[in-house]
ChimeraX commands (.cxc) that place a marker at each C-alpha (Angstrom):
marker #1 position 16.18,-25.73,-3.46 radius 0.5
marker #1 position 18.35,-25.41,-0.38 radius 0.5
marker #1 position 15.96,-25.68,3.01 radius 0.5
marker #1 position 17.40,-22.39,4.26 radius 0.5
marker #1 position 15.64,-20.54,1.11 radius 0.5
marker #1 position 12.11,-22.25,1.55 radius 0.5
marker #1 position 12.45,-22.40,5.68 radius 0.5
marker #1 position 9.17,-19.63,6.92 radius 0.5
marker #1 position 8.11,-19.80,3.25 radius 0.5
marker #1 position 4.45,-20.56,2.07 radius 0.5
marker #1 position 2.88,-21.72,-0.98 radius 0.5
marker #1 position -0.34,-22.10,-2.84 radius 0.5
marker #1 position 0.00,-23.54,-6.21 radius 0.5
marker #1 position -2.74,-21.82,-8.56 radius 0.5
marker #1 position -2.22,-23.47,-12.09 radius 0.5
marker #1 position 0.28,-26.19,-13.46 radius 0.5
marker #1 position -0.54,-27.21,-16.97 radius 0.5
marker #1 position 1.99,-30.68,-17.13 radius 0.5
marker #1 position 1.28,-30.60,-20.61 radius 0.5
marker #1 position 0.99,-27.30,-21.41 radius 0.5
marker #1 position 4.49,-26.42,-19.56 radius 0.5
marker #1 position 2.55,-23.97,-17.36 radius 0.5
marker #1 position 2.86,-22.92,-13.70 radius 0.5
marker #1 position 1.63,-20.42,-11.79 radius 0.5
marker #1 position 2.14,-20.27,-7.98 radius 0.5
marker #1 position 1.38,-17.69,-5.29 radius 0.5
marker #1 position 4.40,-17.40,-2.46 radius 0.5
marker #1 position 5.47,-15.15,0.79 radius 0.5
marker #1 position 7.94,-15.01,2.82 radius 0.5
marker #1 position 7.97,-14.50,6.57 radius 0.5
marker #1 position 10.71,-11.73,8.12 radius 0.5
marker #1 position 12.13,-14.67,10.04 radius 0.5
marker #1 position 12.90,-16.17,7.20 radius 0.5
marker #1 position 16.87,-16.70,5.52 radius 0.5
marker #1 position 16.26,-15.17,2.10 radius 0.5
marker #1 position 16.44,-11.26,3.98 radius 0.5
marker #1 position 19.33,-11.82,6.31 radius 0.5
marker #1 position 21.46,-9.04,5.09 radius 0.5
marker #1 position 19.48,-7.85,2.20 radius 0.5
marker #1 position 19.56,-5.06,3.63 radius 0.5
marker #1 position 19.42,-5.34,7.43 radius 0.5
marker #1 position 16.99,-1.61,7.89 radius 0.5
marker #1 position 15.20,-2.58,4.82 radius 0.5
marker #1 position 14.81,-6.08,4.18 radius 0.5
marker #1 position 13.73,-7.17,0.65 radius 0.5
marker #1 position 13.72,-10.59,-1.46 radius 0.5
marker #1 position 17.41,-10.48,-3.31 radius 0.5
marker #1 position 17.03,-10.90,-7.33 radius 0.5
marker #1 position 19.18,-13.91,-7.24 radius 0.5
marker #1 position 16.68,-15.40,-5.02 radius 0.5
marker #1 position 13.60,-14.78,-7.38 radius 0.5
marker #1 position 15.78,-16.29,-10.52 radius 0.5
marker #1 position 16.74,-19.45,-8.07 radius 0.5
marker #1 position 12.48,-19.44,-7.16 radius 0.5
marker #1 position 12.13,-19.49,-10.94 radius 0.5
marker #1 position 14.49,-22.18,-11.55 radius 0.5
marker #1 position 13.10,-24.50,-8.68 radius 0.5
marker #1 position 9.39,-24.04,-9.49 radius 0.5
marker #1 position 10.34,-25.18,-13.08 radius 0.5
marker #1 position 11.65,-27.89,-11.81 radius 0.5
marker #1 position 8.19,-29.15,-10.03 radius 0.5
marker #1 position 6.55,-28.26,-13.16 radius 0.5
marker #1 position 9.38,-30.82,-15.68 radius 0.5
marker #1 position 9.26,-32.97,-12.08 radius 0.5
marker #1 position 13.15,-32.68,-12.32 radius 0.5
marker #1 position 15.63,-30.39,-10.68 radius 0.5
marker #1 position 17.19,-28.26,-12.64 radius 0.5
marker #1 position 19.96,-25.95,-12.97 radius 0.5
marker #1 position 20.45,-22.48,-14.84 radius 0.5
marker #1 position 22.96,-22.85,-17.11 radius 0.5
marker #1 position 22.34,-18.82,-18.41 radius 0.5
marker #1 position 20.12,-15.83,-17.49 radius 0.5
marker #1 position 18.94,-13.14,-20.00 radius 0.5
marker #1 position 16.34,-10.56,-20.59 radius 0.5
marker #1 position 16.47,-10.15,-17.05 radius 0.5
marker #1 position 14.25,-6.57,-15.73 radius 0.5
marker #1 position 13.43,-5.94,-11.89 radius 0.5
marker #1 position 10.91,-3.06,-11.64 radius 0.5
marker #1 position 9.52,-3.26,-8.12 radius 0.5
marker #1 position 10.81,-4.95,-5.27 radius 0.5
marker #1 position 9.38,-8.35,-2.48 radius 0.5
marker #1 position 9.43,-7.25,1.09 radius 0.5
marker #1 position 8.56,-9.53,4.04 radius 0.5
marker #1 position 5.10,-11.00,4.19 radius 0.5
marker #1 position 3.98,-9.67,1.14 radius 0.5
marker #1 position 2.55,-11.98,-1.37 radius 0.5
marker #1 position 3.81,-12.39,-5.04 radius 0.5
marker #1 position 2.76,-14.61,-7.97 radius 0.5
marker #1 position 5.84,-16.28,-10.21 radius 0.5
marker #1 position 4.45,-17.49,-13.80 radius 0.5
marker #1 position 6.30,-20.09,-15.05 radius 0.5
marker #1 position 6.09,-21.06,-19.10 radius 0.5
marker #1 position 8.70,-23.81,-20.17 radius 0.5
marker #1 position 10.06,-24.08,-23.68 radius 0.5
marker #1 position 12.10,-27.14,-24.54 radius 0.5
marker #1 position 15.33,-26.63,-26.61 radius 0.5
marker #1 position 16.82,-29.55,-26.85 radius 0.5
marker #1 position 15.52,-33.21,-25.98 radius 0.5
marker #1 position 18.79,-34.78,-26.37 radius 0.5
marker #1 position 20.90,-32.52,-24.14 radius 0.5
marker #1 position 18.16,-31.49,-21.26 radius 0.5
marker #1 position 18.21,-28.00,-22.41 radius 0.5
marker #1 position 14.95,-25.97,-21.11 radius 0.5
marker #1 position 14.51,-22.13,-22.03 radius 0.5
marker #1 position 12.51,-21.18,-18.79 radius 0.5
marker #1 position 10.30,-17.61,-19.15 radius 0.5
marker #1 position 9.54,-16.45,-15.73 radius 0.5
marker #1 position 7.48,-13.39,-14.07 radius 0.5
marker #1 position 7.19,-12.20,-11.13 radius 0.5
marker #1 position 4.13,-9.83,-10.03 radius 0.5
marker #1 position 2.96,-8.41,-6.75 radius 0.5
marker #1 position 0.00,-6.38,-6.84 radius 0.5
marker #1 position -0.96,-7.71,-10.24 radius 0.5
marker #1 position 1.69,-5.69,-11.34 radius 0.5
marker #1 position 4.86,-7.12,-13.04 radius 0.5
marker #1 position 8.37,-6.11,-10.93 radius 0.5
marker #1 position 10.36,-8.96,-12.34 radius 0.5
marker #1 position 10.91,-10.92,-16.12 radius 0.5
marker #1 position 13.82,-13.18,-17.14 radius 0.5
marker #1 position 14.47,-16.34,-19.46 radius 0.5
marker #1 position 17.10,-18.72,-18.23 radius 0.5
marker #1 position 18.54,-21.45,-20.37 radius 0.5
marker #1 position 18.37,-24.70,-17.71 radius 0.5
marker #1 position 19.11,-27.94,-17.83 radius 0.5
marker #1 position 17.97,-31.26,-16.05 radius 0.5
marker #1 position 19.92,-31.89,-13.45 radius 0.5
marker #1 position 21.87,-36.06,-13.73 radius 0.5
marker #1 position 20.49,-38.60,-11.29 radius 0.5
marker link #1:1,2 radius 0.2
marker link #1:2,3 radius 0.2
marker link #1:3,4 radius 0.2
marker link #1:4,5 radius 0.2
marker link #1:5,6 radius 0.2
marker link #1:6,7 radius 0.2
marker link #1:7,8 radius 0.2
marker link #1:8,9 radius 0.2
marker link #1:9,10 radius 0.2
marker link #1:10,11 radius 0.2
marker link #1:11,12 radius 0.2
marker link #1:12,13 radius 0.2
marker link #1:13,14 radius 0.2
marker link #1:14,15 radius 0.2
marker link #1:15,16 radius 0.2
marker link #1:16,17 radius 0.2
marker link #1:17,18 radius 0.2
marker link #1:18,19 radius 0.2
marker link #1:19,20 radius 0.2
marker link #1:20,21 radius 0.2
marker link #1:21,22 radius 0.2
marker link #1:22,23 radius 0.2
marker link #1:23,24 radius 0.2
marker link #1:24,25 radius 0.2
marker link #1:25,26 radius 0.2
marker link #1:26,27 radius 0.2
marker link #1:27,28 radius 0.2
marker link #1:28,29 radius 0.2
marker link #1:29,30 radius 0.2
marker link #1:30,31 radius 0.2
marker link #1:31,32 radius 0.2
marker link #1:32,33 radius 0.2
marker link #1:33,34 radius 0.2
marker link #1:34,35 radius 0.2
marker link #1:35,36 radius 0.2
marker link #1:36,37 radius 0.2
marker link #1:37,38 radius 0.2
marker link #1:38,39 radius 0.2
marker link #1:39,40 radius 0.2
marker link #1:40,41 radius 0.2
marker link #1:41,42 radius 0.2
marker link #1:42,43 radius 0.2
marker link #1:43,44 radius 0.2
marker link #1:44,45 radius 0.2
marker link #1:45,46 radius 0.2
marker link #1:46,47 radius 0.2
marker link #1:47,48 radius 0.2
marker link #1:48,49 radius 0.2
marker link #1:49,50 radius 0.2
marker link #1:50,51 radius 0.2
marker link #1:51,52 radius 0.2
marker link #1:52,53 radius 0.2
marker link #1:53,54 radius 0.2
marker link #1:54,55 radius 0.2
marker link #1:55,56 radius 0.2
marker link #1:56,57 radius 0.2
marker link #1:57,58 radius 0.2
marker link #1:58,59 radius 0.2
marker link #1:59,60 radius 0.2
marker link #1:60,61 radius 0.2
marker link #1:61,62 radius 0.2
marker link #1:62,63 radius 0.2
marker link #1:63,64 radius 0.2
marker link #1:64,65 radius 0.2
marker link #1:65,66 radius 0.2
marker link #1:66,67 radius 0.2
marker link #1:67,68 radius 0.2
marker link #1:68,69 radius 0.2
marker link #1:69,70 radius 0.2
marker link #1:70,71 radius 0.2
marker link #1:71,72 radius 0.2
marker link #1:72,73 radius 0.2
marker link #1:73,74 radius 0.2
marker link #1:74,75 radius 0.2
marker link #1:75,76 radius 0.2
marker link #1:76,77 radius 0.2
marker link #1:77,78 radius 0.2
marker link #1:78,79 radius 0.2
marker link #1:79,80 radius 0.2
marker link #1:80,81 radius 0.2
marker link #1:81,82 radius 0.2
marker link #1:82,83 radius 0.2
marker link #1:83,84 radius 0.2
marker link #1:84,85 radius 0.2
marker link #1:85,86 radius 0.2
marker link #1:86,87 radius 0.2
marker link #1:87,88 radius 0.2
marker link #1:88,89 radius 0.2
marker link #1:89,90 radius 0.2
marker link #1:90,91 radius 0.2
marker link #1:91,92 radius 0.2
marker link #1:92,93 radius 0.2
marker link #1:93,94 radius 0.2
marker link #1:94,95 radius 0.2
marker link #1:95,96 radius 0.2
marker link #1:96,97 radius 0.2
marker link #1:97,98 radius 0.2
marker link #1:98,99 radius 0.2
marker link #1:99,100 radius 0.2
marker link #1:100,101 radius 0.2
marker link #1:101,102 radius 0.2
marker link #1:102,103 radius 0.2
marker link #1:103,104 radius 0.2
marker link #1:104,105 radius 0.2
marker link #1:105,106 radius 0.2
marker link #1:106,107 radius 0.2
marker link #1:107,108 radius 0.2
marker link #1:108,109 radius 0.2
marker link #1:109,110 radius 0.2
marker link #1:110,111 radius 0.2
marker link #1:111,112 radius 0.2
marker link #1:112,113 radius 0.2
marker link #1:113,114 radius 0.2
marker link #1:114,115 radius 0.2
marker link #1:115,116 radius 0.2
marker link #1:116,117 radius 0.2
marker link #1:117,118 radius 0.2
marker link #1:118,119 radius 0.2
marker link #1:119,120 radius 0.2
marker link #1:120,121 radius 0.2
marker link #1:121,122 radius 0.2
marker link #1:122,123 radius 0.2
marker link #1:123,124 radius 0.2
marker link #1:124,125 radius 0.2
marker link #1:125,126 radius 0.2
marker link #1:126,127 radius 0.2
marker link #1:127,128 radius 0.2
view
């Protein structure tokens, strides 16, 4: 993930199952950081293509190999991320296809213990 998305970002990982395909991980992001600038400048909030490209990288540390999202479905925002305030992203991985790298990724946002964000995305491991 590019530096200027993590930059004022913080972490705390809370569960990740390597065998299970499991992840769960706590985040916020500071005003100062990049992912608000101009989403929307009098209300700032966390953009949606931000949370899928959160999903896709935290898969990633869970497979311990970048990946990229090939296709997104079943995607539902129902709440919204503004600055500093936490959120939890629950990663489950489902391998497809061994032979071609192909990862169907479930992902969920929540904030407040209440879910504002769901989506699957078809990914792939990225070539060394």
């Amino acid at each position: 993930m590019s530096d200027v998305i993590i930059k004022n970002m913080t972490h705390k990982l809370l569960e990740a199952d390597y065998e299970k395909l499991n992840l769960q991980v706590e985040l916020k992001f500071t005003e100062e950081s990049n992912v608000f600038k101009g989403h929307f400048d009098k209300m700032p909030i966390l953009a949606g293509a931000i949370q899928l490209l959160l999903c896709e990288y935290w898969a990633g540390i869970l497979i311990k190999n970048k990946l990229y999202t090939k296709e997104v479905s079943k995607v539902r925002f129902a709440g919204i991320i503004k600055p500093d305030e936490a959120f939890l992203i629950k990663v489950k991985i489902m391998p497809e296809s061994t032979a071609d790298m192909l990862y169907s990724v479930s992902c969920k946002i929540f904030k407040n213990n209440k879910r504002i964000m769901t989506a699957t995305l078809k990914c792939q491991k990225a070539l060394e």
